[in-house]
N, CA, C and O of each residue as an XYZ file, in Angstrom:
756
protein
N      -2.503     11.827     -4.085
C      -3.007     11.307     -2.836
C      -2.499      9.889     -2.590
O      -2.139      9.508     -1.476
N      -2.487      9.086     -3.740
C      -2.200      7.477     -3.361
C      -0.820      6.938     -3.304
O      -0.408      5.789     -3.139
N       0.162      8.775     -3.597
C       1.778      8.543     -4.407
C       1.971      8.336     -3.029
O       2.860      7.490     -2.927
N       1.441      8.813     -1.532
C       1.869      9.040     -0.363
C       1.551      7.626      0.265
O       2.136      7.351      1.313
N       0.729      6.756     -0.244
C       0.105      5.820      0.567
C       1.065      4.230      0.072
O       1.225      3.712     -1.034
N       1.535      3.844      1.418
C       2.848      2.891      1.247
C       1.393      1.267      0.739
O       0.193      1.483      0.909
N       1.724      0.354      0.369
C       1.112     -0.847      0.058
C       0.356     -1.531      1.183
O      -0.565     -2.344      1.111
N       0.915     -1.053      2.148
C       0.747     -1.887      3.566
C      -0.482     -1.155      4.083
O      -1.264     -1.698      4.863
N      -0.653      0.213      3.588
C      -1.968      0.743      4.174
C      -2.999      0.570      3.538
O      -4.129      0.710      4.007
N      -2.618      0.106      1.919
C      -3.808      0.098      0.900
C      -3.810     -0.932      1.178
O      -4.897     -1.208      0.671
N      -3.377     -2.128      1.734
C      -4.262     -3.638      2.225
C      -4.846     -3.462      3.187
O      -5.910     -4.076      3.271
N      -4.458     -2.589      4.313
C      -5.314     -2.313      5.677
C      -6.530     -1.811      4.702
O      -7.473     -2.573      4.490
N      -6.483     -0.530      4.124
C      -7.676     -0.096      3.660
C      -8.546     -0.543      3.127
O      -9.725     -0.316      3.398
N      -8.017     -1.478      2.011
C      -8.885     -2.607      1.539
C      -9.363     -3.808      2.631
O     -10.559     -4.076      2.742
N      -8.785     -4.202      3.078
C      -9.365     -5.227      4.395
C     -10.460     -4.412      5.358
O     -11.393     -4.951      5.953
N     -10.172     -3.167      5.371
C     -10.961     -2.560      6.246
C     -12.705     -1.853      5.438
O     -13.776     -1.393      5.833
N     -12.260     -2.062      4.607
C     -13.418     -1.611      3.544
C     -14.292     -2.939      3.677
O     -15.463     -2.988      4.053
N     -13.361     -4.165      3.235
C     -14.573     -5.067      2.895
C     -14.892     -5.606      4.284
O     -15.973     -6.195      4.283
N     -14.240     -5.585      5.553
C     -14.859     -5.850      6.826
C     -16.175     -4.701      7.094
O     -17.289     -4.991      7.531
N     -15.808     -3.679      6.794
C     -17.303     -2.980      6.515
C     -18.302     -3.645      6.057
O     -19.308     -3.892      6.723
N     -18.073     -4.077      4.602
C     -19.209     -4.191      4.163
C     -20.013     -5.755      4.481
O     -21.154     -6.140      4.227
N     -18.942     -6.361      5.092
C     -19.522     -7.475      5.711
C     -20.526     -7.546      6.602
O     -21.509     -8.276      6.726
N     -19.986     -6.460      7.314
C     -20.969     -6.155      8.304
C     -22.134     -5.473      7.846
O     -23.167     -5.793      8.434
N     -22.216     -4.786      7.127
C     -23.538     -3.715      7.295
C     -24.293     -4.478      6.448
O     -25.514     -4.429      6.593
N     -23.568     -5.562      5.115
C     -24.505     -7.146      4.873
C     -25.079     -7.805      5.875
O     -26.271     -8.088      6.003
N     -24.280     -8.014      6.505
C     -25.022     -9.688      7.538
C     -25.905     -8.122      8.484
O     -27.085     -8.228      8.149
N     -25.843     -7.526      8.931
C     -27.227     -6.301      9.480
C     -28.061     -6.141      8.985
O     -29.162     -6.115      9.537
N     -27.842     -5.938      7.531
C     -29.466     -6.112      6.788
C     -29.384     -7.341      6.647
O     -30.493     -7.567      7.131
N     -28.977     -8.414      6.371
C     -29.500     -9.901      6.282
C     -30.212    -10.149      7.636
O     -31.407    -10.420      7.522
N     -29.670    -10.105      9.009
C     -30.832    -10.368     10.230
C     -31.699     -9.129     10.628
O     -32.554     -9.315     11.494
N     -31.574     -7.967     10.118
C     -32.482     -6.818     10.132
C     -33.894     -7.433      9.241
O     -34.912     -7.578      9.918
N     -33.966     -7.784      7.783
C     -34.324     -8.334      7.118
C     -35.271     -9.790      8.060
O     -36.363     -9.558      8.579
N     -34.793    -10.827      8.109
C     -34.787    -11.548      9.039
C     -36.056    -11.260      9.954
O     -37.269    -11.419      9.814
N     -35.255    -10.779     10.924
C     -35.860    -10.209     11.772
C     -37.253     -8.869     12.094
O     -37.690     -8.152     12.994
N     -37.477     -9.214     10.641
C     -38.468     -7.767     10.276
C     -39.846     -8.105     10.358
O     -40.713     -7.353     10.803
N     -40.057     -9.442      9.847
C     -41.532    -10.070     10.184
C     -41.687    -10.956     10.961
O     -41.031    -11.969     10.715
N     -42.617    -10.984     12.238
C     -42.580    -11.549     13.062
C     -43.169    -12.498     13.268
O     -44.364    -12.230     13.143
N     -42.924    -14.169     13.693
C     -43.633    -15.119     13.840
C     -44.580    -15.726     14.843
O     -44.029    -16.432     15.688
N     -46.467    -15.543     14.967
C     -46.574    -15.999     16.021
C     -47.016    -17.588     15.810
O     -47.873    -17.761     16.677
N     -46.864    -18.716     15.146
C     -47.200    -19.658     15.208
C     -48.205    -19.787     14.110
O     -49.008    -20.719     14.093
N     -48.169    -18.923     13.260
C     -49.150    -18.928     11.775
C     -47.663    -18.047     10.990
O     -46.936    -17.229     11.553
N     -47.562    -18.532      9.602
C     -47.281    -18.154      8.575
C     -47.932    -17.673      7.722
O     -48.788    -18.282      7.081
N     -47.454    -15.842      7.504
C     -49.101    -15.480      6.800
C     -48.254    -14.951      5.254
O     -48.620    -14.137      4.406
N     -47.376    -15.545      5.314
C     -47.106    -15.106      3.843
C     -46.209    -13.972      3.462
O     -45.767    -14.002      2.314
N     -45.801    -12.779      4.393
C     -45.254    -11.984      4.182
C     -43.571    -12.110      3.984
O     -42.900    -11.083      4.095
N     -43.036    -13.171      3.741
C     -41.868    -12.891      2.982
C     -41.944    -12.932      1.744
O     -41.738    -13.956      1.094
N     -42.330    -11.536      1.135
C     -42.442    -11.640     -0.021
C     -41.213    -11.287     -0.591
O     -40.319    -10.796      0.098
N     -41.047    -11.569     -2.216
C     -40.359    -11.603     -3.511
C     -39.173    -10.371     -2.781
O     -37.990    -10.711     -2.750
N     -39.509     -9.182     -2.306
C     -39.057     -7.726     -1.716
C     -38.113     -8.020     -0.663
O     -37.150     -7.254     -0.670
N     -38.102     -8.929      0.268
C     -37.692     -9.212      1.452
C     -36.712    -10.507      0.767
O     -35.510    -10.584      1.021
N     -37.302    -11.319      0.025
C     -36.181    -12.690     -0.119
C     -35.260    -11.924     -1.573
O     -34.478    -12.784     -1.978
N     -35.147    -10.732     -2.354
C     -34.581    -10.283     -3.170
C     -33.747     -9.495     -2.177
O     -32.567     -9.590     -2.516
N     -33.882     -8.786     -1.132
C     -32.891     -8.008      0.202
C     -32.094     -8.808      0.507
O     -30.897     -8.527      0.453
N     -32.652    -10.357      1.022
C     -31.521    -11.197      1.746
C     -30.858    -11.678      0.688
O     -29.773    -12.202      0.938
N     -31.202    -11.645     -0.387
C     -30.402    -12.702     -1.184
C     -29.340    -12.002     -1.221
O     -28.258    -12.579     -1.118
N     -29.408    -10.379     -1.401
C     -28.179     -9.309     -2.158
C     -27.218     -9.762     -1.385
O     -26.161    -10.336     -1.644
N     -27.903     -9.311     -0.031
C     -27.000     -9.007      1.084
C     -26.835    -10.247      1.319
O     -25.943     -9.948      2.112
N     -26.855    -11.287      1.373
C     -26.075    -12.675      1.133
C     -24.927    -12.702      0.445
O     -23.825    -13.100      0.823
N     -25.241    -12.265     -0.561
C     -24.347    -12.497     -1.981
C     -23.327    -11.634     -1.468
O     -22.322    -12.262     -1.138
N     -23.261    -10.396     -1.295
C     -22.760     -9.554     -0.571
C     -21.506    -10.005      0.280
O     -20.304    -10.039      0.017
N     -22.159    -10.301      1.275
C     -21.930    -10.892      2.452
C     -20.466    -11.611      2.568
O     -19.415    -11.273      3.114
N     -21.017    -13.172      1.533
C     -20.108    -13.922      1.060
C     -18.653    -13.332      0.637
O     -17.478    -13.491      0.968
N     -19.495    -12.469     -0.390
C     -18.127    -11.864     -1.002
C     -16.997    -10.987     -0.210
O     -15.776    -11.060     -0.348
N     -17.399    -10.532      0.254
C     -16.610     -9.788      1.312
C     -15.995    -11.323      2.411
O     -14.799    -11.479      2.656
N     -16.630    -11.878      2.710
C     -16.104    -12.908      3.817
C     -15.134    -13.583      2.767
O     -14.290    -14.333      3.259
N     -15.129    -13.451      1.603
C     -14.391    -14.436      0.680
C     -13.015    -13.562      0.333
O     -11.915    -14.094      0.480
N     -13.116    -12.460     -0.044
C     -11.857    -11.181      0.349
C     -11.387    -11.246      1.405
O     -10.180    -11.452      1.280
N     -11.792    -11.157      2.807
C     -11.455    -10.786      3.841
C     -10.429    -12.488      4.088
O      -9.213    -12.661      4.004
N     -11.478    -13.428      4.385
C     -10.670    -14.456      4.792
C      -9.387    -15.589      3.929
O      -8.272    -16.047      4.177
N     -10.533    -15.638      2.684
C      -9.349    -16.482      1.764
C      -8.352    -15.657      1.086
O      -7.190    -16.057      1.157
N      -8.537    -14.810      0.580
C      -7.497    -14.267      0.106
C      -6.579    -13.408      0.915
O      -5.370    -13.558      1.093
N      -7.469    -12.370      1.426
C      -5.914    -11.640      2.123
C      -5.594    -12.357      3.649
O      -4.459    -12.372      4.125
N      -6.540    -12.825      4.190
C      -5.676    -13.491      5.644
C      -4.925    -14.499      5.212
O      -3.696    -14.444      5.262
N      -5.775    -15.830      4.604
C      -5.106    -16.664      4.487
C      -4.578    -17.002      3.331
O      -4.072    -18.124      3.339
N      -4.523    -16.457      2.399
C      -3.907    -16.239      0.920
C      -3.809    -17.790      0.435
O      -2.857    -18.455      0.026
N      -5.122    -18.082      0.636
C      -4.999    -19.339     -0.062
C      -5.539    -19.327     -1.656
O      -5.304    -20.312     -2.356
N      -6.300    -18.132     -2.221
C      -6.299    -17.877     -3.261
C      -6.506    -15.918     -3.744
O      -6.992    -14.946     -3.166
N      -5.731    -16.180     -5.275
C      -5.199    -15.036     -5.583
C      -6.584    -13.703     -5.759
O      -7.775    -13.839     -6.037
N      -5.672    -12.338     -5.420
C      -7.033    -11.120     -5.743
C      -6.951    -11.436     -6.798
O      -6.045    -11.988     -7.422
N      -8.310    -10.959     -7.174
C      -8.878    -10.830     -8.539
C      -8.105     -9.938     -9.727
O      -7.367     -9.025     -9.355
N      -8.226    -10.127    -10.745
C      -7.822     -8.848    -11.434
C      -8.315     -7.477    -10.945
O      -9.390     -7.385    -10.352
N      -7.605     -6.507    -11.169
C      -8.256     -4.954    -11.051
C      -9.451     -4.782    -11.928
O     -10.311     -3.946    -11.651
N      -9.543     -5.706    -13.192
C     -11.056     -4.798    -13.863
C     -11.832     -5.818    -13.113
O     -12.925     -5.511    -12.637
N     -11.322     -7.054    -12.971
C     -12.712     -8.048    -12.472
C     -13.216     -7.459    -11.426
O     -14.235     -6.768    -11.452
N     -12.380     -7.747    -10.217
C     -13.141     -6.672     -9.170
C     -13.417     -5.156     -9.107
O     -13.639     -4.543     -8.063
N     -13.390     -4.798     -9.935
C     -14.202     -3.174    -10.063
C     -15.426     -4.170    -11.099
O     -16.460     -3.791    -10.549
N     -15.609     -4.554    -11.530
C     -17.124     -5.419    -11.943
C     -17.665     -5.991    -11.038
O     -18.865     -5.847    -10.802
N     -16.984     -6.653    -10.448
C     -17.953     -7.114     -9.339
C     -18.490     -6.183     -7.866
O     -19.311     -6.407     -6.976
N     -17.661     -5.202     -8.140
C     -17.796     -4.493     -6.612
C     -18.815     -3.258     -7.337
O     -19.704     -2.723     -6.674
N     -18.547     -2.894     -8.785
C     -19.679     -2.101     -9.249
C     -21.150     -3.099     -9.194
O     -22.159     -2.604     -8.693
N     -21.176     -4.290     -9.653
C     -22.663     -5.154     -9.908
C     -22.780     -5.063     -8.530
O     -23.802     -4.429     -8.268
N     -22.134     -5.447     -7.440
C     -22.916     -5.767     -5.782
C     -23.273     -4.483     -5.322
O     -24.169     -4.359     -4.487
N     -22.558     -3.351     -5.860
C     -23.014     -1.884     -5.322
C     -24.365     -1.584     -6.276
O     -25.290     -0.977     -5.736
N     -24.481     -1.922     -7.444
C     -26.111     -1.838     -7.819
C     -26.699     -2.649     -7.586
O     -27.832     -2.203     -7.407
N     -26.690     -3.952     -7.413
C     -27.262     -4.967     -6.818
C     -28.101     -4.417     -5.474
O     -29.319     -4.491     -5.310
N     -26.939     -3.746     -4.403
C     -27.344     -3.319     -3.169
C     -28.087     -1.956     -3.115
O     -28.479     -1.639     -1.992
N     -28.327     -1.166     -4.047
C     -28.990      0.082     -4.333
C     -30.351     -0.689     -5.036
O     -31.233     -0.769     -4.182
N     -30.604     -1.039     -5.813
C     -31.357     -2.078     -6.131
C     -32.150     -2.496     -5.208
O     -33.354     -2.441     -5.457
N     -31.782     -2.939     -4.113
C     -32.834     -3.728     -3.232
C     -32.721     -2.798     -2.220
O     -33.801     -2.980     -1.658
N     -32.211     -1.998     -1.646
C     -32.171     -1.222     -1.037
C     -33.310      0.012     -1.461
O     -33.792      0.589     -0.486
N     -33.621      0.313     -2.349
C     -34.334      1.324     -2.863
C     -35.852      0.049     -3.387
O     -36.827      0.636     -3.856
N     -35.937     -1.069     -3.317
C     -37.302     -1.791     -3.617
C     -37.664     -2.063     -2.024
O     -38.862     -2.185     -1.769
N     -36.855     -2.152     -1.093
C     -37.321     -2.729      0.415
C     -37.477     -0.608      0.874
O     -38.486     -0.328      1.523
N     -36.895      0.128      0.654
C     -37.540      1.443      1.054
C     -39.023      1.785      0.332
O     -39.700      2.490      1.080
N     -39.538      1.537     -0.637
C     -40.836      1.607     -0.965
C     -41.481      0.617     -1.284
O     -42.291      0.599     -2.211
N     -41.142     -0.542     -0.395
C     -42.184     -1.971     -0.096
C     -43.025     -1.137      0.336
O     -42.913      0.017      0.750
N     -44.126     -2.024      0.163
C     -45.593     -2.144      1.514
C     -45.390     -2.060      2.912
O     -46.007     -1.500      3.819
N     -44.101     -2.940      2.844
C     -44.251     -3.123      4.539
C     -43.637     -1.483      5.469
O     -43.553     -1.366      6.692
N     -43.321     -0.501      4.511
C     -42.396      0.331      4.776
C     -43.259      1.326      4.468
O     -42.935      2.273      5.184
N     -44.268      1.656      3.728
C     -45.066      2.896      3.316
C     -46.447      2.274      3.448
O     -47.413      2.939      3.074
N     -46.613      1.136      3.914
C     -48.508      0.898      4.491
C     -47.698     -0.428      6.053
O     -47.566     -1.644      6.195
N     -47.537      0.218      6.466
C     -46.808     -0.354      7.729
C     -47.600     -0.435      8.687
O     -47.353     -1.280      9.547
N     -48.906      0.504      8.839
C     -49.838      0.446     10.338
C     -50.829     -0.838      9.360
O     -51.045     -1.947      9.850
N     -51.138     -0.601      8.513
C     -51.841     -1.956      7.723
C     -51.296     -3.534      8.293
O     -51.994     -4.481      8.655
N     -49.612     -3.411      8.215
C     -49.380     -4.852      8.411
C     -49.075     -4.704      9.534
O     -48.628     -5.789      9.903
N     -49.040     -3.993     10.342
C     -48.868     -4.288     12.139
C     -49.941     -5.413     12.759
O     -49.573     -6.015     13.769
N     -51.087     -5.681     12.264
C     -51.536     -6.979     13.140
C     -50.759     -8.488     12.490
O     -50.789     -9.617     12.982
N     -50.178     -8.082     11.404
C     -48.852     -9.487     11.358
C     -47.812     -9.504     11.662
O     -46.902    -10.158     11.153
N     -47.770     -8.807     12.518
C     -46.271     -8.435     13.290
C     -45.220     -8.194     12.525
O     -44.430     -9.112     12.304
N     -45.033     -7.019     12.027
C     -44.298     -6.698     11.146
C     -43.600     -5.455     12.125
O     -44.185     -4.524     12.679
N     -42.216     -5.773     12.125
C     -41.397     -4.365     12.936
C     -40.838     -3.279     11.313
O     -39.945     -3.350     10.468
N     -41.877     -2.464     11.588
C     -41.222     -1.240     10.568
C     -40.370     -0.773     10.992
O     -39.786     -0.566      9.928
N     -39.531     -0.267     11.941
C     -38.335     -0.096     12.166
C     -37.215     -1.006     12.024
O     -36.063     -0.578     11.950
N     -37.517     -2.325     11.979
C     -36.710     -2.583     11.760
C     -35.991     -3.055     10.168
O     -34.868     -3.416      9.816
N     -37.351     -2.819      9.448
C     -37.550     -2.673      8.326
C     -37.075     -1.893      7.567
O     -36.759     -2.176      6.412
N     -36.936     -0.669      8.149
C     -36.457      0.671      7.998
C     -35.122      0.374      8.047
O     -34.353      0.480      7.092
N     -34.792     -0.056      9.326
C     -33.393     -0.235      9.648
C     -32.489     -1.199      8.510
O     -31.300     -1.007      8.254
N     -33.230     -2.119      7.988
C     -32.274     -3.034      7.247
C     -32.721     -2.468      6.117
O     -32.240     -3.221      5.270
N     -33.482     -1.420      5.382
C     -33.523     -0.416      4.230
C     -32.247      0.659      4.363
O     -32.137      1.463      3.437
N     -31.500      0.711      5.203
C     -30.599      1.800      5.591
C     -28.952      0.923      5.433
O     -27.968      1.208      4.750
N     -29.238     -0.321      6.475
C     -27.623     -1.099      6.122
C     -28.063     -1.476      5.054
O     -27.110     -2.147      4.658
N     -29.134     -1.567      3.960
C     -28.267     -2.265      2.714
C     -27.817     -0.938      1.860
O     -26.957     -1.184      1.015
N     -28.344      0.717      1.952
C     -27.446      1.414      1.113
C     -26.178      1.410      2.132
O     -25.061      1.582      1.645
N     -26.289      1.261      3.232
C     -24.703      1.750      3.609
C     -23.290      0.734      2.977
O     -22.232      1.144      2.500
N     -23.797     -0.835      3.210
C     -23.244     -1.379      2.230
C     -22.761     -0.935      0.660
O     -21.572     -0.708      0.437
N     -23.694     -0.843     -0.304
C     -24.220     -0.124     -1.292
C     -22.937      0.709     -0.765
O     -21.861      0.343     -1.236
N     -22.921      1.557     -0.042
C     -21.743      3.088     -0.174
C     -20.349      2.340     -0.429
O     -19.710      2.239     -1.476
N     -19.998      1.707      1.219
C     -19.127      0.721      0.934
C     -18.238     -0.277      0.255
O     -17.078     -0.666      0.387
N     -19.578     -0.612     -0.769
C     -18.932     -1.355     -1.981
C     -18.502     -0.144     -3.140
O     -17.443     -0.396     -3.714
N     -19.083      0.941     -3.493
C     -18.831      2.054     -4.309
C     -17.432      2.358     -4.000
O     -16.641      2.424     -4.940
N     -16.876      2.625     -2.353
C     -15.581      3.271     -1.773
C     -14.741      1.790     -2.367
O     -13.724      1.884     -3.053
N     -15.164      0.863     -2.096
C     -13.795     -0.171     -2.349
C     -13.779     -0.034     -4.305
O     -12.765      0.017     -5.001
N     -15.188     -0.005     -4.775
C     -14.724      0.718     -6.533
C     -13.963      2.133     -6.468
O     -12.919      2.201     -7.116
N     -14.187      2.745     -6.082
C     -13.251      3.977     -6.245
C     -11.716      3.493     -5.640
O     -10.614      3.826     -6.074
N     -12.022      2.627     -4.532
C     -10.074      2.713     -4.294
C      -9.570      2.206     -5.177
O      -8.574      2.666     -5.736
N     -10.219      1.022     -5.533
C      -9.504     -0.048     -7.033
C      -9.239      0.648     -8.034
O      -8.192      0.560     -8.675
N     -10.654      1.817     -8.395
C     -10.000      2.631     -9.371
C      -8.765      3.019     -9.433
O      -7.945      2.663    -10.280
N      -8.503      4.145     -8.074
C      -7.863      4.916     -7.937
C      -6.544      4.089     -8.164
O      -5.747      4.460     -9.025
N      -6.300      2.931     -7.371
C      -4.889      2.608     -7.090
C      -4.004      1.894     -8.660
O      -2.858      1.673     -9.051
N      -5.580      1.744     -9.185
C      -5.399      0.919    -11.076
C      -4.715      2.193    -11.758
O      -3.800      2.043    -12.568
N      -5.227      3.536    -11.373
C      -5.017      4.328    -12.370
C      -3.365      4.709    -12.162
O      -2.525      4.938    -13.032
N      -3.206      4.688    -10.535
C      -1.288      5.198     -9.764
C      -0.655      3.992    -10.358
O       0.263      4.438    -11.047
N      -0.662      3.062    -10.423
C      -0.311      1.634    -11.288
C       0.292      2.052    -12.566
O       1.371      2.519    -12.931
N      -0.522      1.797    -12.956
C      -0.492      1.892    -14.582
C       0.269      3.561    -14.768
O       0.886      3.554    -15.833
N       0.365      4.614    -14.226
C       0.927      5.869    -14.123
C       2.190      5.359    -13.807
O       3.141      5.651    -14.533
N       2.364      4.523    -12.671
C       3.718      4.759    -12.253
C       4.543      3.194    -12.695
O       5.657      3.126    -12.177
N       4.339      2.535    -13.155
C       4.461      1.223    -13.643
C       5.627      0.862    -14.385
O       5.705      0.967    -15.609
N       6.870      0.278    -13.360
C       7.870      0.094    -14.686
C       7.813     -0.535    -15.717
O       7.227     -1.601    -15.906
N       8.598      0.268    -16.666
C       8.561     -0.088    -18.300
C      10.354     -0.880    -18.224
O      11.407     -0.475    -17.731
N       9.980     -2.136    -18.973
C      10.477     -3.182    -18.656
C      10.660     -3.579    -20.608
O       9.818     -3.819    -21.473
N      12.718     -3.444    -20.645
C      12.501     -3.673    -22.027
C      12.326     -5.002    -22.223
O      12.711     -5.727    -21.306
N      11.737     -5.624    -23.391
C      11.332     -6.710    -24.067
C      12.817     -7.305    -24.595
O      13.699     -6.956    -25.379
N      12.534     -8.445    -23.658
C      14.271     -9.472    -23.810
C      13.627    -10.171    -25.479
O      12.500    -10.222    -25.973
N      15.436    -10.772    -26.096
C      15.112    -11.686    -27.315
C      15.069    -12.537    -26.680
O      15.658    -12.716    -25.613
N      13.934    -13.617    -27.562
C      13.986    -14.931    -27.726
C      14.988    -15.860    -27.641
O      15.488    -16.315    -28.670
N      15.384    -16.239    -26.441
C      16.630    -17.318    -26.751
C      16.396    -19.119    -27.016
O      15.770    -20.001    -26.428
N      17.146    -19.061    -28.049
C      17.141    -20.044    -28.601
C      18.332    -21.364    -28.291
O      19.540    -21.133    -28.336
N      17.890    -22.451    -28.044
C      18.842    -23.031    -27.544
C      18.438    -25.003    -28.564
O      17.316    -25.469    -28.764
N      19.360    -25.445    -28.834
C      18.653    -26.899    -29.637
C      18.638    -27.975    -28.700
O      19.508    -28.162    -27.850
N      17.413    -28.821    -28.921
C      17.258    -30.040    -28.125
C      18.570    -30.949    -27.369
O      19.469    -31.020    -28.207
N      18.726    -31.222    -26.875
C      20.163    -31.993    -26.761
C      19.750    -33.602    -27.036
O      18.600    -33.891    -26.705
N      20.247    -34.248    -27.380
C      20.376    -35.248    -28.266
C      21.101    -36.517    -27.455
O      21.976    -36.345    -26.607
N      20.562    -37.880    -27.881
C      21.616    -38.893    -27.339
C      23.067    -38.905    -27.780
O      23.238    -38.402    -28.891
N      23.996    -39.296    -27.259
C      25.174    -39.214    -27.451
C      25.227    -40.464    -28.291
O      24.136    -41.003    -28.476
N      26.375    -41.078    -28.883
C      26.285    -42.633    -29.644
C      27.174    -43.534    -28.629
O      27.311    -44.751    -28.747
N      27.692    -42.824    -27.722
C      28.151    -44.218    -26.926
C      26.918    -44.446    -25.548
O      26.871    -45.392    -24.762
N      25.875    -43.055    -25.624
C      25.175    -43.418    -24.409
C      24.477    -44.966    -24.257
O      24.454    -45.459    -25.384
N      23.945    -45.829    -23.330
C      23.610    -47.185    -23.086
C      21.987    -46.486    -23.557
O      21.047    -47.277    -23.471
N      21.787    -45.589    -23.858
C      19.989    -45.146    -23.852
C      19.934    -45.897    -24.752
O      19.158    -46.853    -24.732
N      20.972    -45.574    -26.039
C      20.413    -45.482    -27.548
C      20.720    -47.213    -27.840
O      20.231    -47.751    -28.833
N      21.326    -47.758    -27.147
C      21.755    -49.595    -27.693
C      20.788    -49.964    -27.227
O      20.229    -49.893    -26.133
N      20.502    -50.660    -28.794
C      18.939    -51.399    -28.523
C      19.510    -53.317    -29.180
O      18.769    -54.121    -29.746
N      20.684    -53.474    -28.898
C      21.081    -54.737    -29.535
C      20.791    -55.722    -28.355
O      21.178    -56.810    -28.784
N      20.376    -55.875    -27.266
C      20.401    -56.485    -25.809
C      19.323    -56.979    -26.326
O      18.558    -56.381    -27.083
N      19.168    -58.666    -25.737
C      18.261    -59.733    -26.185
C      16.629    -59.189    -25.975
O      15.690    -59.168    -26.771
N      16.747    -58.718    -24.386
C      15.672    -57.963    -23.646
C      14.470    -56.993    -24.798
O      13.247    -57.108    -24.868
N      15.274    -56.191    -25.476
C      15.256    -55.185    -26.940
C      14.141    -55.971    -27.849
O      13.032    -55.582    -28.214
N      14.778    -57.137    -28.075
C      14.310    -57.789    -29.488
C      13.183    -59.202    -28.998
O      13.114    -60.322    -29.504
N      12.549    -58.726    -28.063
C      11.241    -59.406    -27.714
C      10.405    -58.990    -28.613
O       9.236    -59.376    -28.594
């Protein structure tokens, strides 16, 4: 499948993966956000559940904006290794299943007519329980492409013979060079 796919599409694909997941981050970050409502009292409900969602999808977030812009637009610094980023794109994909699966069986999501006089939008609650697995998917597809393209790599990878050591000796002052005369008055301060 990947013998067919020229380099130029596996950067589209990859750019297009992590512009995904940028997005369906920063959706649950103002889904999130936007889930408990303020009327001029603070009653406490951003709890531990809700600031562990934004943080992912922060973290998230970043990372993808940090793929997308510094490295491949403006290549001001290098991709990662292939195992580093399959570690990191595996930890943010459990990271994002993780909070994604603690904000689907919050309180605010399974006793929801309870917190409706604190203005709590369960839908939208719901809604940013949904972009953080879709993220979550997202980051899994950009681990599987890394896989995939690590494994056509290393399969198809020229083998490159191992040159000798060349050896070459210091080069040396000459005896008429002016370096090596140290008889000049200047010298013998």
């Amino acid at each position: 499948m990947l013998v067919l796919v020229s380099p130029s599409t596996l950067r589209t694909l990859r750019v297009s993966l992590r512009a995904l997941q940028f997005v369906s981050c920063l959706s649950a970050m103002i889904l999130v956000t936007l889930s408990y409502g303020y009327q001029g009292v603070f009653y406490g409900l951003y709890t531990s559940v809700s600031i562990f969602v934004y943080t992912m999808s922060y973290t998230a977030m970043l990372y993808a904006l940090w793929c997308i812009l510094v490295v491949e637009t403006l290549h001001v610094a290098n991709r990662l290794t292939a195992r580093m980023e399959q570690a990191v794109d595996a930890t943010l994909a459990l990271l994002m299943l993780a909070a994604g699966v603690v904000l689907a069986h919050s309180a605010a999501v399974s006793k929801c007519t309870i917190y409706g006089h604190f203005n709590v939008h369960c839908g939208t609650v719901k809604a940013a329980s949904a972009f953080t697995f879709v993220g979550m998917v997202f980051f899994l597809a950009s681990l599987a492409l890394t896989c995939l393209t690590t494994v056509h790599d290393v399969a198809h990878a020229a083998t490159e013979a191992p040159e000798a050591y060349h050896v070459e000796t210091t080069p040396i002052v000459s005896p008429s060079s002016p370096i090596g005369d140290h008889d000049e008055p200047s010298c013998k301060v």
